[in-house]
C-alpha positions as CSV (number, residue, x, y, z in Angstrom):
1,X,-21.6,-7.8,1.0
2,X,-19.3,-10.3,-0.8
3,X,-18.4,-13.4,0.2
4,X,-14.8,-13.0,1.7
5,X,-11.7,-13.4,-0.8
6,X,-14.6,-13.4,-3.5
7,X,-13.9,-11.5,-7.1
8,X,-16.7,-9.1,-7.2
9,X,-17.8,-7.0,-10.7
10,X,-20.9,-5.0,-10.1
11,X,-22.4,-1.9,-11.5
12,X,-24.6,0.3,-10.0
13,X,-27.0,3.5,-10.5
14,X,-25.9,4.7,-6.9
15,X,-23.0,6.6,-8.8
16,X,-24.9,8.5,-11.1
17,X,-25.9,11.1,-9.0
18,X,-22.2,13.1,-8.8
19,X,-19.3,14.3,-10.7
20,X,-17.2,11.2,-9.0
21,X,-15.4,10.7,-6.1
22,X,-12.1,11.0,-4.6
23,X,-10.1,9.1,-1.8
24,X,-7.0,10.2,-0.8
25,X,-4.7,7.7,1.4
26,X,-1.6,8.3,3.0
27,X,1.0,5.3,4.0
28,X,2.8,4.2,6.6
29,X,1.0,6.1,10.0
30,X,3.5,8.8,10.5
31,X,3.3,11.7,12.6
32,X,2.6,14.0,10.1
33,X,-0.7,12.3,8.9
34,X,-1.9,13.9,11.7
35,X,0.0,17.4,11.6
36,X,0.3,17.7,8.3
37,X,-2.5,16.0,6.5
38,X,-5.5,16.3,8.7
39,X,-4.7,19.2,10.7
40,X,-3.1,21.3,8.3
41,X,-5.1,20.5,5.0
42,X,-8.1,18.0,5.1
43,X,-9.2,19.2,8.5
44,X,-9.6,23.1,7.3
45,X,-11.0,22.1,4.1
46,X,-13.6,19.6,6.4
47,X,-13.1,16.5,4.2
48,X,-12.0,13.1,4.8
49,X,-8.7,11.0,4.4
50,X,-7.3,7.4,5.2
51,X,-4.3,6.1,6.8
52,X,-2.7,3.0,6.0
53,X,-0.6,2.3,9.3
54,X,1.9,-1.1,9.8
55,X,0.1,-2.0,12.9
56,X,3.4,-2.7,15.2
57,X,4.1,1.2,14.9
58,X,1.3,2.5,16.7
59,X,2.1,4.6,19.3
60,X,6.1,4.2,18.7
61,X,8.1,7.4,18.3
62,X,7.2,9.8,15.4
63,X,4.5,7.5,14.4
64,X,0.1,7.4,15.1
65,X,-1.0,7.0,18.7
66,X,-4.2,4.8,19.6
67,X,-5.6,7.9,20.5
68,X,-5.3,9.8,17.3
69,X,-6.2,7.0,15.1
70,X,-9.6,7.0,17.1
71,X,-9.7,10.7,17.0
72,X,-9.1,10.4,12.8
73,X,-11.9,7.6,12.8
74,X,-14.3,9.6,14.8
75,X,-13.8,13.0,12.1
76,X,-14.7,10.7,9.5
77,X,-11.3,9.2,8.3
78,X,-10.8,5.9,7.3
79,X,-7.7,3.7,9.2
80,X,-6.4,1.4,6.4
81,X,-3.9,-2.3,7.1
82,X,-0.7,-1.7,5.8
83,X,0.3,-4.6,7.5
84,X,2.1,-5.6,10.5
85,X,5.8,-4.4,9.8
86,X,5.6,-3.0,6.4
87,X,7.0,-5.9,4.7
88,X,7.0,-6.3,0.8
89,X,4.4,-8.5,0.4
90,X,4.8,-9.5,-3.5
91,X,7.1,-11.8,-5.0
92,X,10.6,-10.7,-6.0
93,X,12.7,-11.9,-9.0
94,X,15.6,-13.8,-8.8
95,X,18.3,-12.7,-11.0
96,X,21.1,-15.1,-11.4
97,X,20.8,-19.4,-12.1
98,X,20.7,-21.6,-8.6
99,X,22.6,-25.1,-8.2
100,X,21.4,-27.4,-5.2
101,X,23.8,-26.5,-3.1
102,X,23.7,-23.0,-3.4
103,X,23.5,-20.5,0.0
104,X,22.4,-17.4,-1.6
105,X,19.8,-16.2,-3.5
106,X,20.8,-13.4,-5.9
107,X,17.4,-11.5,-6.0
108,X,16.4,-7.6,-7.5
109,X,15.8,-6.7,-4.0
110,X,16.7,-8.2,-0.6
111,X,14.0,-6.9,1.3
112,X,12.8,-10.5,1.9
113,X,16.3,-11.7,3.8
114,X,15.7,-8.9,6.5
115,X,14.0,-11.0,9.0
116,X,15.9,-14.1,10.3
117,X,14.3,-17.3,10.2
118,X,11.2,-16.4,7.7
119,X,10.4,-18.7,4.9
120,X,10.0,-18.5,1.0
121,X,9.0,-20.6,-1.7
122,X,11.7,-20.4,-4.6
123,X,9.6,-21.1,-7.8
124,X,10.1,-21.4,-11.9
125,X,6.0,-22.5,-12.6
126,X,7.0,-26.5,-12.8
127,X,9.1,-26.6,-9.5
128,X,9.5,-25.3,-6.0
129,X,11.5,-25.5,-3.0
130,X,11.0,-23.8,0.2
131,X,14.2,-22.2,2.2
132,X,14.6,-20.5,5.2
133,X,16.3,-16.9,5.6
134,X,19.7,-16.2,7.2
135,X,20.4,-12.6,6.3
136,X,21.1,-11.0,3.1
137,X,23.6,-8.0,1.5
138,X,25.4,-7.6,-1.4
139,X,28.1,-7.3,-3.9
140,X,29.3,-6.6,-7.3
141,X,26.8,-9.4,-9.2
142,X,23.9,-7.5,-6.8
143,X,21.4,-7.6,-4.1
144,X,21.1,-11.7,-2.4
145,X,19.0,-13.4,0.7
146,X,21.6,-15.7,2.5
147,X,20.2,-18.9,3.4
148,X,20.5,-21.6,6.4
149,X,20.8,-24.3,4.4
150,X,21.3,-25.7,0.9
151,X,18.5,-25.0,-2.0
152,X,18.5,-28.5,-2.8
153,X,17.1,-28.1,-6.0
154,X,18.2,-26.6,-9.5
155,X,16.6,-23.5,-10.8
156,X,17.3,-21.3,-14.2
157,X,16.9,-17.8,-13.4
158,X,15.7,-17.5,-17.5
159,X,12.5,-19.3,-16.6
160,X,10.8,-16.2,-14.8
161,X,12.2,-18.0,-11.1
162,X,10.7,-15.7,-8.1
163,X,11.0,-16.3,-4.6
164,X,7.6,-15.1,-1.9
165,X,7.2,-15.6,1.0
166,X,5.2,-18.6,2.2
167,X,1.4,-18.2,2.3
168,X,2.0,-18.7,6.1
169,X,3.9,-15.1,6.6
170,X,1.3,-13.7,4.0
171,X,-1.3,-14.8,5.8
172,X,-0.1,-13.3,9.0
173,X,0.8,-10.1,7.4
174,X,-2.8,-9.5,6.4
175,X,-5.0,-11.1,9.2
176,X,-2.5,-9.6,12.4
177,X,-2.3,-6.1,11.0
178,X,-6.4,-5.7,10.9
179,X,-6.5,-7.6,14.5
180,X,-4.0,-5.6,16.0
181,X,-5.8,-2.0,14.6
182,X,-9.4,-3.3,15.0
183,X,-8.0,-3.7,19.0
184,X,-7.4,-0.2,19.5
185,X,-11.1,0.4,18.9
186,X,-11.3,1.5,15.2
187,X,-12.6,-0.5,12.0
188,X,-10.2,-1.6,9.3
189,X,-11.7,-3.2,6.1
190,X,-9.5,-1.9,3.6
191,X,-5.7,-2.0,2.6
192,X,-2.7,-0.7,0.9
193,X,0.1,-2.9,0.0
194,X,3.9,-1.8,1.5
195,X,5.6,-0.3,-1.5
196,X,3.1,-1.4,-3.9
197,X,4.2,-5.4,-4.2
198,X,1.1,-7.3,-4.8
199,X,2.2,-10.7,-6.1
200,X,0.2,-13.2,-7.6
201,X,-0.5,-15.1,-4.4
202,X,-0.8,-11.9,-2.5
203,X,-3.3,-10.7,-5.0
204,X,-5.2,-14.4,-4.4
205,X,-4.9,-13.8,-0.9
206,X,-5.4,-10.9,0.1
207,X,-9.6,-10.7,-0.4
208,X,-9.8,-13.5,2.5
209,X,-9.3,-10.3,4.6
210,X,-9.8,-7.2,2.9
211,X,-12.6,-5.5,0.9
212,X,-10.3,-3.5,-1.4
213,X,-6.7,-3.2,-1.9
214,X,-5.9,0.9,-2.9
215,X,-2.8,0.1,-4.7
216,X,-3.8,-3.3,-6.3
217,X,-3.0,-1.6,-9.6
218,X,-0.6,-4.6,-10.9
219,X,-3.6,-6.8,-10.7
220,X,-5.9,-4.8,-13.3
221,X,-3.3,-3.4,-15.9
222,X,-1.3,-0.9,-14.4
223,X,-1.2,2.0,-11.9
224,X,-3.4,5.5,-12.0
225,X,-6.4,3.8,-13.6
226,X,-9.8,5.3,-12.7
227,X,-12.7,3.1,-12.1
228,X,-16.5,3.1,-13.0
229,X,-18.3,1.2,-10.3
230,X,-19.6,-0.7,-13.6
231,X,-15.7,-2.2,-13.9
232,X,-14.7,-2.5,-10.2
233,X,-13.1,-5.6,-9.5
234,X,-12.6,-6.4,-5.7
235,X,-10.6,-6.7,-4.1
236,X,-7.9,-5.0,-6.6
237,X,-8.3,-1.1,-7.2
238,X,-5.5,1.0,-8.8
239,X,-4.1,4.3,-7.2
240,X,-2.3,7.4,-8.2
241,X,0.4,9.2,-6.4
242,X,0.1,12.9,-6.1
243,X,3.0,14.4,-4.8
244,X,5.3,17.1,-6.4
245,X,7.7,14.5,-8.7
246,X,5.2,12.3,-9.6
247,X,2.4,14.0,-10.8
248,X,2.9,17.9,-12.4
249,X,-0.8,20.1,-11.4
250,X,-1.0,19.8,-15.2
251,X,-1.6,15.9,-15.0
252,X,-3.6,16.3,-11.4
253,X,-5.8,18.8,-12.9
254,X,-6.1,15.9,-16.0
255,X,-6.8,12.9,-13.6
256,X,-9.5,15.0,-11.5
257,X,-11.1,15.8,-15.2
258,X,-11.3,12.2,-15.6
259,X,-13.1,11.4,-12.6
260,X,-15.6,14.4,-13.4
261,X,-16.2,13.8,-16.6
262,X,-16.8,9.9,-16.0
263,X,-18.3,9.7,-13.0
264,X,-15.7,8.0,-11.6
265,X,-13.9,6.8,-8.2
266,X,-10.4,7.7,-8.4
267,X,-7.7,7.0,-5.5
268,X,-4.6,9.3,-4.8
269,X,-1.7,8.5,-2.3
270,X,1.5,9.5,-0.9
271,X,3.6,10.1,2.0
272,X,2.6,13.0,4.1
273,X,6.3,13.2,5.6
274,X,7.5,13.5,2.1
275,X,9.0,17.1,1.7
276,X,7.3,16.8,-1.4
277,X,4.2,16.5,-0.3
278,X,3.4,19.5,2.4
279,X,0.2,20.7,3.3
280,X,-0.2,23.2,0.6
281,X,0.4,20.5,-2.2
282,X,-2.7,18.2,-0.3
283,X,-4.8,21.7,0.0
284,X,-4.4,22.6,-3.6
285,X,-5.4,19.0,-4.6
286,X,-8.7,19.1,-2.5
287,X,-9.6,22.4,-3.6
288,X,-9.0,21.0,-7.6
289,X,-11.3,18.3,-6.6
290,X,-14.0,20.6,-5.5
291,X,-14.0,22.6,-7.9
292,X,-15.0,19.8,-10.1
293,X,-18.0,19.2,-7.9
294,X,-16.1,15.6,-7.0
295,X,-17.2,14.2,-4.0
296,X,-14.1,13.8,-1.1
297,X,-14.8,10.4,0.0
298,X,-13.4,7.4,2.4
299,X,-12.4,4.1,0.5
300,X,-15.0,2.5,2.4
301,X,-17.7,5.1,1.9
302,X,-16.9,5.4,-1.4
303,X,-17.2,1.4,-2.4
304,X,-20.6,1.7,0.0
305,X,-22.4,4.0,-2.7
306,X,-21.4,1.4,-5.1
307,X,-23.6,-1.3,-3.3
308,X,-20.1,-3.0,-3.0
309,X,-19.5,-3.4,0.7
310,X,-21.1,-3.5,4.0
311,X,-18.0,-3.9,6.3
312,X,-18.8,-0.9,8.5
313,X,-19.5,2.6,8.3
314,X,-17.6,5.8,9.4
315,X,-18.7,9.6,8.8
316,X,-18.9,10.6,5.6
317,X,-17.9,13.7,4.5
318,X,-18.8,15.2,0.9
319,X,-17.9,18.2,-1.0
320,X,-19.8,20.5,-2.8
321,X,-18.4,23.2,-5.1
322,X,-18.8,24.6,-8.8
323,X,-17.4,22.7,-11.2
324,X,-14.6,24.6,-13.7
325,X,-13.0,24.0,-16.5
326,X,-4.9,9.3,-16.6
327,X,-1.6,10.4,-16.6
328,X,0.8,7.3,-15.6
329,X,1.7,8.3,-12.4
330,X,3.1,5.0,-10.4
331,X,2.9,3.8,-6.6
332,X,5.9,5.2,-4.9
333,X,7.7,2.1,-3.4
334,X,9.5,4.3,-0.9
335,X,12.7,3.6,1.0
336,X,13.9,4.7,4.4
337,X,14.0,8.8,4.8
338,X,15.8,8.1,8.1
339,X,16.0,5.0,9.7
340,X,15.6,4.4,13.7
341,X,17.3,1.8,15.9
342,X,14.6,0.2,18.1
343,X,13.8,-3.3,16.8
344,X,10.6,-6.0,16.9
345,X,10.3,-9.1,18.6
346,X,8.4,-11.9,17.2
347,X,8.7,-11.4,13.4
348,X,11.1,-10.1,14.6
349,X,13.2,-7.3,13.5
350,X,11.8,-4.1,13.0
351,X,11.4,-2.8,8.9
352,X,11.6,-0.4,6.7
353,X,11.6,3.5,8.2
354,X,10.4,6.6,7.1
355,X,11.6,9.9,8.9
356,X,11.2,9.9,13.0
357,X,9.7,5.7,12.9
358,X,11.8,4.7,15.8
359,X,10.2,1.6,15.5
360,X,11.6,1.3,12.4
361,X,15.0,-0.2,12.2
362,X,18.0,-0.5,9.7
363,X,16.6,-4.1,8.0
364,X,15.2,-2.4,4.6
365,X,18.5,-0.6,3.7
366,X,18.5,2.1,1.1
367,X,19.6,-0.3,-2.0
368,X,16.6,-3.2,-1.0
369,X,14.1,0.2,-1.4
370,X,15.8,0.8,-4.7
371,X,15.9,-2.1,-6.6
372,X,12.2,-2.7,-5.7
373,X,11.1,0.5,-6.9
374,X,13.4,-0.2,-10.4
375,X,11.5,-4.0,-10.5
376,X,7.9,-1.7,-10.0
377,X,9.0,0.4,-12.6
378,X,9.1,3.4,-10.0
């Protein structure tokens, strides 16, 4: 096993024995990851998934119970970090010059002004200043985080000026999420970054608690790669999403042919209460994979065969199947399908919603989603 927040390449002849392997995640610990994933496609086709749950949602309305993640865990699923309240973890650009005395941030996405009171470091590579959030909202020059007090320093939004959260609420993000799942009895060693934002001190940080990151794709090149265990690089791995929208059958059928052909470990991911993403699309995309002969694997199982972890075990389960005759498919970044009305204590306001999360407040906002998803080129 690898020294935690090491940067691991390792190759192996574990791998050479299959047609490749699999993993397919689902975000954000939904309901339907247990109706409509595992009961009505992985569970009849008796292979394996992982769910990537915000850990303050367990067991709210229209989300994962306790119970079910240990019921997943025990059919061989893996339960994946997605951290605590599904906030956006990477850095975000800001858009417009600040003076000193300047309030407002005007920022491609607001998402970081939804919680009171949090902190971020404003940065152009040369200087910094650190600020503290008030709200955000915007108008007809864009998105903006409002701010309780004055910059105090001058920044020039041509030098490539972001603004992050400080490593304190990163830090948090990551280490609380696993605690917080790990305590409900199942074993988390694995993660997937809240609409794909993985930020250069996020991507630093991140191995201090994690073995892999599923959608680290913006760390290695791009999105939709696949990856020979000879060229893994922990703890950044790049994912595919799979639903209808994002990826024809053509191109599915093309990325599965890929892992085949090259023996390699390729992730897919989406949204199981996406309407574009019902059971029969996850069925038909298990059934592609087996008749490749590709192995349906956990993340963790998976990076196991490559000799490249040893933070657990669950229950593997394979495929067999005869095998028959990278498309630039991105991480989905999704906003709110509904939003709910129940909010958080402690950091504090609830986030980002998909259908049914009462847990799951009004904070995001539609445009916030939007302009992150235009930033991740979504």
């Amino acid at each position: 096993m690898a020294a935690a927040g090491a940067t691991l390449v390792v190759g192996t002849s574990a791998a050479q024995s299959t047609n490749g392997k699999v993993v397919f995640t689902y975000d954000d610990g939904p309901i339907e990851d247990y109706t409509h994933a595992y009961q009505r496609a992985h569970r009849e086709e008796r292979v394996p998934g992982c769910v990537a749950v915000p850990s303050a949602g367990v067991g709210t309305d229209g989300s994962l119970s306790a119970a079910q993640l240990r019921e997943l865990e025990a059919d061989g699923w893996e339960i994946m970090s997605h951290s605590v309240y599904h906030r956006a973890l990477g850095a975000m650009a800001v858009t417009e010059d600040v003076v000193p005395d300047d309030r407002k941030l005007y920022v491609e996405s607001n998402l970081h002004g939804k919680i009171e009171g949090d902190r971020l470091v404003v940065n152009d590579g040369s200087q910094s200043a650190t600020v503290t959030v008030r709200g955000r909202g915007s108008d007809e020059r864009g998105e903006f985080v409002t701010l309780d007090s004055e910059v105090g320093t001058s920044f020039a939004a041509d030098d490539g000026v972001t603004e992050r959260y400080v490593d304190e609420v990163i830090r948090t993000s990551l280490r609380e999420s696993r605690t917080q799942l790990e305590e409900y009895g199942v074993t988390v060693t694995n993660m997937v970054m809240p609409y794909g934002a993985y930020g250069p001190r996020t991507r630093e940080l991140a191995g201090e608690y994690y073995t892999a990151v599923a959608n680290g794709g913006l760390a290695i090149g791009g999105r939709g790669q696949l990856h020979r265990a000879e060229d893994i690089t922990l703890p950044h791995l790049s994912r595919a999403m799979f639903r209808k929208g994002k990826m024809t059958e053509t191109e599915l059928g093309e990325y599965l042919d890929g892992v085949a052909g090259n023996n390699a470990l390729g992730i897919l991911g989406g949204h199981s209460w996406h309407e574009r993403l019902p059971p029969s699309r996850i069925k038909t995309a298990i059934r592609m994979a087996k008749e490749r002969g590709i192995d349906i694997v956990t993340l963790r199982d998976a990076l196991s065969s490559f000799d490249l972890t040893g933070n657990g075990t669950t229950q593997t389960t394979q495929t067999t199947g005869t095998r028959s005759a990278g498309t630039g498919t991105t991480d989905d970044g999704l906003e709110a399908g509904q939003q709910g009305t129940t909010s958080q204590s402690s950091e504090t306001t609830a986030e980002t919603g998909q259908p049914g999360f009462g847990w799951l407040a009004t904070v995001a906002g539609v445009g916030g989603a939007a302009a992150l998803r235009r930033r991740l080129g979504e």
